[in-house]
C-alpha positions in Angstrom: 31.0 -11.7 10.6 29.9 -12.6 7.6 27.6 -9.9 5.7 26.8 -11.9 2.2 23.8 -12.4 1.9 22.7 -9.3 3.9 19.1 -8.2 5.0 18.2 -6.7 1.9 19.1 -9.9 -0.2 17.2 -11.7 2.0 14.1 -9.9 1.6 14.9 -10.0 -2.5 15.5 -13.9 -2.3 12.6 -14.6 -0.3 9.9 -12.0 -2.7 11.5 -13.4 -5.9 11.3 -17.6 -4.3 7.6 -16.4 -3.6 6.8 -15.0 -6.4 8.8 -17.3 -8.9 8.2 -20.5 -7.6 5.2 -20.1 -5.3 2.5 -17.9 -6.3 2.3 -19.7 -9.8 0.6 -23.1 -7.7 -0.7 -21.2 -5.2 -4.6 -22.1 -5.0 -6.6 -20.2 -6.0 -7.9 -18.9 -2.5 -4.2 -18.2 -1.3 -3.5 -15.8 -3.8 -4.2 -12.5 -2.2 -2.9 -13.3 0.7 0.4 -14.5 -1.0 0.5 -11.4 -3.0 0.1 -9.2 0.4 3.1 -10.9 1.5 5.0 -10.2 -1.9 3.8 -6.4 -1.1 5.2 -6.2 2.3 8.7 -8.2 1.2 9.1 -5.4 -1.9 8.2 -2.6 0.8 10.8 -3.8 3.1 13.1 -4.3 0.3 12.8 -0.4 -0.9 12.5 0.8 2.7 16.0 -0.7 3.6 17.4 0.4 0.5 16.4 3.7 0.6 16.9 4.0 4.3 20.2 5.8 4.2 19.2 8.4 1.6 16.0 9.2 2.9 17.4 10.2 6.5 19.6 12.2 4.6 17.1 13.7 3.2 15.0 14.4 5.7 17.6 15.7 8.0 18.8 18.4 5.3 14.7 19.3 5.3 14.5 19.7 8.7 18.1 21.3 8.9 16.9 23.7 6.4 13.7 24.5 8.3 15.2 25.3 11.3 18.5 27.1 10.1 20.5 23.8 12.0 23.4 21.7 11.0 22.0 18.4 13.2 22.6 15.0 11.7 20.3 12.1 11.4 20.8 10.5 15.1 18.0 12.2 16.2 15.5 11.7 13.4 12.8 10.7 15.3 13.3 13.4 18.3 13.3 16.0 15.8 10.4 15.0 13.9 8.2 14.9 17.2 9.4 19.0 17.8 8.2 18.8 13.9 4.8 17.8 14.9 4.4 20.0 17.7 5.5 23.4 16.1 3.6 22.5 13.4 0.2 21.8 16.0 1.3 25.7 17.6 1.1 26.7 13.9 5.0 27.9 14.4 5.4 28.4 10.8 2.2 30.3 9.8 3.3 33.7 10.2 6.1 33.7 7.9 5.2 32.7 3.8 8.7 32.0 3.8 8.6 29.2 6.6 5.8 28.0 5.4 6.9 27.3 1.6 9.9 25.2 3.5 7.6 23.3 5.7 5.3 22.7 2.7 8.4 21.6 0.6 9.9 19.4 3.4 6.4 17.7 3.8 6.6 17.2 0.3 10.0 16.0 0.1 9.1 13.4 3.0 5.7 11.9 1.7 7.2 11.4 -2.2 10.3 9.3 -0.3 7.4 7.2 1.7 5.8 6.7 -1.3 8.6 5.8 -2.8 9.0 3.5 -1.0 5.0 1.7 -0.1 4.4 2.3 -3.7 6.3 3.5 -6.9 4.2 3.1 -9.3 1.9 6.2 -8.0 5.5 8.4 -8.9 5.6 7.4 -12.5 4.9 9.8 -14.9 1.3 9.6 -16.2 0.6 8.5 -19.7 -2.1 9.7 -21.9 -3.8 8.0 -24.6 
């Protein structure tokens, strides 16, 4: 099997062949659209690259708010309970529960953001 170059480089070849050698000529009117493409390619990139640690993640959040010890095969499954429990107001009663689910949300929308954009996770600078 051969596993060189992988997904990931793919995605980074492709982005840096668009925006290296492409963009630059690109009319005028194609830009945006070019650029959107660059966007997607560098969110792909990060997603895949981040995959791993962010199920991790997540999975020690959710672990953490339920008292479990589950692993990440059933991600998904366990987000949907997530969602529902959350909808019943399940943690609402209990400060406690409700600081984890706030810092497990937290946790989950800073590693999507990450991810769709950095930039909006770097430090503001004043002038």
């Amino acid at each position: 099997m051969n596993d060189h170059p992988d997904a990931l480089e793919l995605i980074r070849i492709a982005s840096q062949t668009l925006v290296q050698d492409i963009l630059p000529g690109a009319l005028p009117e194609q830009r945006y659209t070019l650029r959107m493409i660059a966007n997607a390619l560098g969110i792909a990139a990060r997603e895949l690259e981040l995959r791993d640690t962010d199920s991790a993640l997540e999975t020690l959040g959710l672990n953490t708010l339920y008292g479990e010890t589950k692993n990440a095969e059933d991600l998904q499954q366990r987000n949907r309970q997530l969602s529902r429990d959350i909808r019943r107001g399940t943690f609402e009663s209990n400060s406690a529960q409700q600081a984890k689910l706030r810092q497990h949300l937290l946790a989950t929308a800073r590693a999507k953001l990450a991810a769709a954009y950095p930039k909006a996770l770097a430090p503001l600078k004043l002038k």
